[in-house]
C-alpha positions in Angstrom: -25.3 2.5 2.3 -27.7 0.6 -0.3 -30.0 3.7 -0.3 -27.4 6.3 -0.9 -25.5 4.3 -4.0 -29.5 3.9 -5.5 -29.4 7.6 -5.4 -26.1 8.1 -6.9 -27.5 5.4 -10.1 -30.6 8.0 -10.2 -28.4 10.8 -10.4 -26.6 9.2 -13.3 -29.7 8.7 -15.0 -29.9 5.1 -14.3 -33.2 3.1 -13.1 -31.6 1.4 -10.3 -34.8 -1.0 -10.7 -33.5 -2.4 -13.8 -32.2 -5.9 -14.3 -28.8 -5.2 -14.4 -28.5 -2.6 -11.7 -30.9 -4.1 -9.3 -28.3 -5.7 -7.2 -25.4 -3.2 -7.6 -25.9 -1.3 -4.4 -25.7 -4.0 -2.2 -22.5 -5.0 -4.2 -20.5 -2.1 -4.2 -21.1 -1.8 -0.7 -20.0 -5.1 -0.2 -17.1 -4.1 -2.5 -16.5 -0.6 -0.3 -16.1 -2.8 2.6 -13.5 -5.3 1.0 -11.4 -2.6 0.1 -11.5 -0.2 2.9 -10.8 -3.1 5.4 -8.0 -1.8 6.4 -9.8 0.7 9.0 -10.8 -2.4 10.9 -7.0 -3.9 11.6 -3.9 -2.4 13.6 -0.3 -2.4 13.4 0.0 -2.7 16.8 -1.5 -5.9 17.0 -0.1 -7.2 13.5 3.4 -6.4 14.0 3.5 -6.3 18.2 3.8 -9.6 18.4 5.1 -11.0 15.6 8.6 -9.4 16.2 11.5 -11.6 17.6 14.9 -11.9 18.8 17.8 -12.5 15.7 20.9 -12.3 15.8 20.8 -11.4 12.0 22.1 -7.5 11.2 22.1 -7.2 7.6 19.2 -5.6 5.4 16.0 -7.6 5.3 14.4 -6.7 1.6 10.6 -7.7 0.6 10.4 -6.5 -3.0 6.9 -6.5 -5.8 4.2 -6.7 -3.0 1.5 -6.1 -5.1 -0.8 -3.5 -3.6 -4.2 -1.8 -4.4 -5.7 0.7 -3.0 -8.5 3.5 -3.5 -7.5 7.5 -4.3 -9.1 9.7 -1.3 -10.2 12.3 -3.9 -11.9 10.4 -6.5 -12.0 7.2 -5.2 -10.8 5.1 -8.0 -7.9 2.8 -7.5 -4.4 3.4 -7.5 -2.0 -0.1 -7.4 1.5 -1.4 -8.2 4.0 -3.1 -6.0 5.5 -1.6 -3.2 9.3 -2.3 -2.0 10.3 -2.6 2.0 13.8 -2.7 3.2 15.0 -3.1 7.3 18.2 -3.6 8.7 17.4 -5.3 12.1 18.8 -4.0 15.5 18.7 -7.1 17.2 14.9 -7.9 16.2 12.9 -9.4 13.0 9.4 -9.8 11.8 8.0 -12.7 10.0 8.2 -12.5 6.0 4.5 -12.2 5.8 4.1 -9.2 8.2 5.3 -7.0 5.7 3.1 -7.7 2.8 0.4 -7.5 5.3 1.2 -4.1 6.6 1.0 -2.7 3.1 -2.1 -3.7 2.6 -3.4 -2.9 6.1 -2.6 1.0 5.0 -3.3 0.6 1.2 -7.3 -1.2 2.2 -8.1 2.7 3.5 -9.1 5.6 1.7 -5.2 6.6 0.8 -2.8 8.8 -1.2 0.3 7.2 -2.4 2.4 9.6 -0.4 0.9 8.9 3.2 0.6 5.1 2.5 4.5 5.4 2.1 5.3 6.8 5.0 2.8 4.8 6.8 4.6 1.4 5.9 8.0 3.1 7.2 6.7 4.6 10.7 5.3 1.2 11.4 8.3 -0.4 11.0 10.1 2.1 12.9 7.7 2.4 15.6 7.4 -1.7 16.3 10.3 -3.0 15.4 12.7 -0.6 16.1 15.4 -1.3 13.3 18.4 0.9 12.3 16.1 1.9 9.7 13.6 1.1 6.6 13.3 1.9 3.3 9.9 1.8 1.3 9.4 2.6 -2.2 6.2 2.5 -3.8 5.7 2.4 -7.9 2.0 2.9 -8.7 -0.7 3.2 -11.4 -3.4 5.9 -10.3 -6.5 5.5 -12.7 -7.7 9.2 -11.6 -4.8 10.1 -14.2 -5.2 7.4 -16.6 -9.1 7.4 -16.8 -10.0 11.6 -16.3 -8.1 14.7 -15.7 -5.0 13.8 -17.5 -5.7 11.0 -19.3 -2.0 9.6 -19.1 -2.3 5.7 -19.1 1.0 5.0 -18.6 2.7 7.5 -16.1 3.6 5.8 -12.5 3.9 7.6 -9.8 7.3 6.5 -6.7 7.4 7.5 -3.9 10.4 6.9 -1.5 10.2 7.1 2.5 14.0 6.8 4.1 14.4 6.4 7.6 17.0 5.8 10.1 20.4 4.6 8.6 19.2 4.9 4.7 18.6 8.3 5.1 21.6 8.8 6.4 24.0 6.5 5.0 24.3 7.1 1.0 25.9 3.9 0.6 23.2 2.0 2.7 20.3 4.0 0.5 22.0 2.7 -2.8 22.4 -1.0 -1.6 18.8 -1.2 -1.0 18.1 0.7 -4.7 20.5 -1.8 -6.3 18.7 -4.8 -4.8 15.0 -3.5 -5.4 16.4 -2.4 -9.0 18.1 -6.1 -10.0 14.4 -7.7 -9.2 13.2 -5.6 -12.1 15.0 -7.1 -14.4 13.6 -10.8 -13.7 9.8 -9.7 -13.5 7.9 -11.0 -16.4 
């Protein structure tokens, strides 16, 4: 991978000899790897065997995970914080799972849409809960930085599944909560 980001300095008109870009190659492949880690792990195996018996059946909320991820089309990063609501049927996962599943999906080449609904079929598929809810609020800096050149516009994106898609009054509990956090961020 060395070799092909040299030629991509060239092609910007860079001497990839120079001091300052002499190293770069090796790390923004370095880099690459970091942040597409996410090919290399599987929710199977995270969530599998992490879930386990509770006799708890009210919603389960993780709110402000902090995400980053990189735009499939330009490859420049999108982040923000991503919201992920359950209500157990009979089985939890440990609070860390979630946090880790979001970034398991957002470490791959992504957009904001599929990560979304990735988080929610995970849940859905190995824990089997009366539902999920994920919303995800994001900065993409292909809008801030080119095209549009709109620093400030976020992008949310809502996946509903089970009982919060079809229970208004479920849906708006889990909006409430994720909404009253807001208010306390710095």
């Amino acid at each position: 991978m060395k070799d092909e980001l040299r030629s991509i300095l060239a092609a910007l008109g860079e001497d990839p000899d120079r001091d300052g870009l002499r190293e770069t190659p090796a790390r923004v492949a370095e880099s690459l790897r970091t942040l597409t880690r996410g090919y290399g792990q599987d929710p199977a195996e995270l969530l599998g065997g992490s879930a386990f018996d509770a006799e708890y059946d009210d919603m389960v909320v993780v709110r402000d995970i902090d995400f980053y991820s990189l735009c499939e089309h330009h490859l420049l990063p999108f982040y923000g914080r991503a919201h992920v609501g359950y209500l157990p049927d009979g089985r939890c996962v440990g609070l860390s799972k979630i946090p880790r599943l979001v970034d398991l999906f957002a470490r791959r080449l992504q957009v904001q849409e599929r990560l979304t609904h990735q988080v929610a079929g995970a849940l859905m598929e190995y824990l089997r809960p009366k539902g999920v809810a994920v919303v995800l609020e994001a900065f993409h800096l292909c809008v801030a930085m080119r095209g549009v050149e709109k620093q400030n516009a976020v992008m949310t994106t809502s996946a509903m599944r089970g009982i919060f898609r079809e229970d208004a009054r479920t849906r708006r509990e889990f909006l409430s909560l994720i909404r009253s956090g807001a208010e306390r961020r710095p």
